[in-house]
SESE-435993 format. One record per residue (C-alpha): residue in one letter; x, y, z. Coordinates in steps of 0.05 Angstrom, whole numbers, padded with zeros to 5 digits, always signed. Each point is the difference from the previous one (the first is absolute). Layout:
// SESE-435993
aXYZ/...
//
This chain:
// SESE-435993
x+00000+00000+00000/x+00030+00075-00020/x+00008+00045+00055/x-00049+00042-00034/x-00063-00053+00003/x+00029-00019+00072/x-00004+00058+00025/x-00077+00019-00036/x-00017-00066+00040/x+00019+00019+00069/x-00031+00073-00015/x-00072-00039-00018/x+00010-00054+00046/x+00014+00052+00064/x-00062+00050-00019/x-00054+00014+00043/x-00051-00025-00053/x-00029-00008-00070/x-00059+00042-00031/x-00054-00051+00023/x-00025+00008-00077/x+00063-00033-00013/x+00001-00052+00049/x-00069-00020-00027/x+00033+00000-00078/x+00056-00041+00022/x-00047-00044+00036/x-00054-00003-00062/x+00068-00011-00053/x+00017-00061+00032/x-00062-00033+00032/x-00055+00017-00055/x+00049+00001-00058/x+00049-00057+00025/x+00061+00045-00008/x+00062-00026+00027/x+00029+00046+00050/x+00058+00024-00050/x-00048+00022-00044/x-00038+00037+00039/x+00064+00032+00028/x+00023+00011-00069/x-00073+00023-00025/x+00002+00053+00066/x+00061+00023-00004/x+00017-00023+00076/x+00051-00057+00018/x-00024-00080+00004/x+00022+00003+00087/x-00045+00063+00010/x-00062-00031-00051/x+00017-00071+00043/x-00009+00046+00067/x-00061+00037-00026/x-00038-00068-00011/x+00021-00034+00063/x-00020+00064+00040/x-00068+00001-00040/x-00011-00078+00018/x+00013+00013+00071/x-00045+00063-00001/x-00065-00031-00031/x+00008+00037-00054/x+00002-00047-00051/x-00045-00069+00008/x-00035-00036-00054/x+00003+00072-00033/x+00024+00063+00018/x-00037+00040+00051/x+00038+00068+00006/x-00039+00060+00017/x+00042+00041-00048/x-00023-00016-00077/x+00071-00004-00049/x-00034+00035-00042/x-00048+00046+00037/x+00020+00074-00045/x-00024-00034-00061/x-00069-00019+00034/x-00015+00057+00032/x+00013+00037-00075/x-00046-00047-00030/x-00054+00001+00055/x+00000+00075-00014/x+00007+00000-00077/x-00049-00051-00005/x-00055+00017+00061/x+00012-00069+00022/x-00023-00027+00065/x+00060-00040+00017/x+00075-00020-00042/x+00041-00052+00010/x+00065-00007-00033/x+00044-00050+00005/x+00078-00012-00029/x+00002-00016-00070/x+00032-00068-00011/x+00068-00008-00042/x-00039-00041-00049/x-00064+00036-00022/x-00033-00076-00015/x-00007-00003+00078/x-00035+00057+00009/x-00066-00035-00005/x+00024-00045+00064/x+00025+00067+00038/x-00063+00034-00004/x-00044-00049-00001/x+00036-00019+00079/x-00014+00071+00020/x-00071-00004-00030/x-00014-00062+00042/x+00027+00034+00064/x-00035+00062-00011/x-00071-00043-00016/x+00016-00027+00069/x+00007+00059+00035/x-00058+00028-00016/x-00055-00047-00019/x-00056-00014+00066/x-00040-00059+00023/x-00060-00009-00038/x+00030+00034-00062/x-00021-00001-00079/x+00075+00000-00038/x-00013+00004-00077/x+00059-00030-00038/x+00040+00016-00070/x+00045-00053-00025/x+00074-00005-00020/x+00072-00022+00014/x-00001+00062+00050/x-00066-00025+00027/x+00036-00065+00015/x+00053+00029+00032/x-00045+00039+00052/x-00033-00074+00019/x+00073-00019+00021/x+00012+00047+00052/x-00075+00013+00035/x-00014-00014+00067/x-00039-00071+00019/x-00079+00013+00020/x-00039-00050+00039/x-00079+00014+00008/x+00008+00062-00032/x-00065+00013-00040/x+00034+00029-00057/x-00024-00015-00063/x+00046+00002-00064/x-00030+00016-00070/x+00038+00000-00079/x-00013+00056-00035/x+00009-00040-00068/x-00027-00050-00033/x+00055-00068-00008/x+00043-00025-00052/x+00000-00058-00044/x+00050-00038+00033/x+00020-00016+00062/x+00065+00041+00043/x+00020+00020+00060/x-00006+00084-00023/x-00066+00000-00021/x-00064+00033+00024/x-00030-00058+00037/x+00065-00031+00027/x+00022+00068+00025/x-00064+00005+00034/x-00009-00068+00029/x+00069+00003+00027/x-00022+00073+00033/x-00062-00033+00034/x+00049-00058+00029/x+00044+00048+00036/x-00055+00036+00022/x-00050-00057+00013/x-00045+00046-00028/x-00060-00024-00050/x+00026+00005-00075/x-00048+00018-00059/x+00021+00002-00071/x-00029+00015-00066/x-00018-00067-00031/x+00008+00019-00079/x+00059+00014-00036/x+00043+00074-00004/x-00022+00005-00066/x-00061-00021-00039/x-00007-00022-00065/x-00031+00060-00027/x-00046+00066+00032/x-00067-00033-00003/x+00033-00059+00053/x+00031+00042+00046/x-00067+00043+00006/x-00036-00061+00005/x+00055-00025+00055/x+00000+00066+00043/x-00081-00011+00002/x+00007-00064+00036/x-00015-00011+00075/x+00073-00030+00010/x+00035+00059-00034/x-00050+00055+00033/x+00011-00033+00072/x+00078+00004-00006/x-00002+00070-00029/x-00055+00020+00056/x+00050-00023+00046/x+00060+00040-00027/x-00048+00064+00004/x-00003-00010+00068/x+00078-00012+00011/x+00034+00042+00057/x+00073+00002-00038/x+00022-00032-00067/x+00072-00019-00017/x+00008+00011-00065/x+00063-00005-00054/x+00012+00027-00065/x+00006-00035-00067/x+00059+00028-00051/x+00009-00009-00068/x+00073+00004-00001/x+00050-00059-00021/x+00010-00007+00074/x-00076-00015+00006/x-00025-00073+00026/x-00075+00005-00024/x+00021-00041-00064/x+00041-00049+00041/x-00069-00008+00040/x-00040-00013-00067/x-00047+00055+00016/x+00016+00024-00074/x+00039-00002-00051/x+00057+00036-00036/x-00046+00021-00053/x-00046+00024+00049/x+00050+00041+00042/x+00023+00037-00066/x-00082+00020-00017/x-00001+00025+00067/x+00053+00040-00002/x-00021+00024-00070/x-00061+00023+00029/x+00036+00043+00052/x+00001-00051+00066/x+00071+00009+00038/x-00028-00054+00042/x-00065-00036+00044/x-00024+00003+00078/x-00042-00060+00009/x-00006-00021-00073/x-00025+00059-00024/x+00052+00042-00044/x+00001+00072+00003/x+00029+00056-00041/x+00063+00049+00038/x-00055+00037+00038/x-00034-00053+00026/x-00065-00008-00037/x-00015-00061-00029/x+00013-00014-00075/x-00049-00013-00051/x+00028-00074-00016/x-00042-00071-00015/x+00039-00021+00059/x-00026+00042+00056/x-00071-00012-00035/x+00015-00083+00008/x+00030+00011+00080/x-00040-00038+00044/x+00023+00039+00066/x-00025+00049+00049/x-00007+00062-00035/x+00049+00065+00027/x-00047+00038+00009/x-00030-00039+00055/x+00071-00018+00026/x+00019+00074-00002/x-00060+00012+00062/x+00033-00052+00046/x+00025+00036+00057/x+00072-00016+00001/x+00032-00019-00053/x+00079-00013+00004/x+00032-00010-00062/x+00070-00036-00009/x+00039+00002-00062/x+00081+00004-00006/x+00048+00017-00056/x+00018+00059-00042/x-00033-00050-00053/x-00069+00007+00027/x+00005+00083+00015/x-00047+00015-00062/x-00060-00052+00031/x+00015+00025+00070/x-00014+00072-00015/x-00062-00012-00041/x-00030-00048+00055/x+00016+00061+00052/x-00031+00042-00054/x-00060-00045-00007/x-00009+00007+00080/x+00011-00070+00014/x+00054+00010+00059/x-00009+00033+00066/x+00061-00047+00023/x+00059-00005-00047/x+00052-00054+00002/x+00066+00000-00033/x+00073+00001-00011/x+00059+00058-00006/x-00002+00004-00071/x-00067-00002-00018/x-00015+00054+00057/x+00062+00047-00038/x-00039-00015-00075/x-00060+00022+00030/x+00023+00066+00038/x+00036+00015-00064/x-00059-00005-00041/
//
């Protein structure tokens, strides 16, 4: 070791304390992300002993459990911008990861923890679907006897995987030993006449009846970048995802593609989507949105533009696209 990074060490190492912001980063870097603690040193600018020290201290503290439970957000000055930029109700931000595929997983973990937090005995929780959906199942809190009920917003797909609209659901209501219903017809009929005849029908109207009478929805976005997983689902296909974009989508919130402001496109698809429509969603009392990625800034913007957040959950970078916007 030079005398130069020695001496840096015993400086950081002999301090009072870290900026608990950036004990909660370090902490977040290499729990959530599965940094080793070189890399987080390296990614912090701060020597492997004092990164080694932080986490030890934060183990013995409490701080950090099964996640990290710091009263100090890491990223606190970019949500209290976008709570103000936005009229939000409540921002959470958390780290970006060092591979933008994971950001599903990372905010889809602080979506579950925040769903915990906040949802009551006896509650109605209306449910979107997607990989960052799945992620939020991962990290909620256990129910027993809880009362909750969990309902999809959408209808299901034609084949069977763990991120779909019923599986996310069903695995929502396990957690929460809450009562599950689900729209029993697929996400998209065959043609207009179909899904009319679909949304008519007393098994459709009960599961939308029940998502007007939600108390908070968690809801994703859908992009229609080359980063996005809605083809890998087999919700639609390439051809598809070009005619939407033609037609001025930048992306979908519960199936239902909108244009950069938020209002929903004039497209054969949204006129075939079996799914509770926004409009009713948009009257649901809370409604916490998580979406991550500089990718999925367009959708993220027009779905706050639409109305369809009071809660926004998200990452570093997205949050900087969307103050720079």
């Amino acid at each position: 070791m030079s005398r130069h990074a020695d001496d840096r060490e015993r400086s950081e190492t002999s301090a009072p304390s870290l900026r608990p912001e950036l004990v909660a980063r370090i902490c977040w870097y290499h729990f959530h992300d599965g940094q080793t603690q070189q890399q987080v040193a390296e990614r912090v600018g701060l020597s492997r002993a004092t990164i080694n020290k932080v986490i030890n201290d934060a183990r013995r503290q409490g701080i950090v459990r099964i996640s990290i439970d710091s009263p100090a957000a890491p990223c606190a000055e970019l949500e209290e911008r976008l709570r103000d930029k936005f009229s939000l109700r409540d921002v959470v931000v958390v780290p970006s990861p060092a591979d933008e595929d994971n950001v599903r997983h990372i905010v889809g973990i602080a979506a579950g923890e925040y769903i915990s937090k906040i949802l009551r005995q006896d509650e109605i929780l209306a449910l979107g679907w997607g990989g960052t959906v799945f992620a939020a199942a991962q990290s909620l809190a256990p129910r027993r006897n809880s009362g909750i009920s969990v309902v999809s917003l959408s209808g299901g797909l034609p084949r069977s995987a763990v991120i779909n609209p019923y599986d996310n659901a069903a695995s929502f209501a396990k957690i929460l030993d809450a009562q599950c219903y689900y729209m029993t017809a697929p996400m998209y009929a065959d043609d207009e006449a179909t899904k009319k005849a679909l949304m008519r029908s007393s098994a459709i109207r009960t599961v939308v009846e029940k998502a007007a009478s939600a108390d908070i929805a968690l809801l994703t976005t859908i992009d229609l970048t080359p980063k996005t997983w809605i083809i890998k689902h087999g919700a639609i296909t390439r051809e598809m995802l070009k005619s939407l974009i033609a037609a001025g989508a930048v992306g979908g919130v519960c199936d239902q593609y909108v244009d950069a402001d938020g209002r929903v496109i004039d497209h054969e698809l949204n006129r075939r989507t079996v799914a509770v429509p926004l409009g009713t969603i948009r009257k649901i009392p809370h409604l916490v949105l998580c979406a991550g990625g500089f990718f999925k800034v367009p959708i993220i913007r027009a779905a706050l533009s639409a109305q369809l957040a009071h809660t926004l959950i998200t990452d570093e970078q997205a949050a900087g696209g969307l103050l720079a916007s």
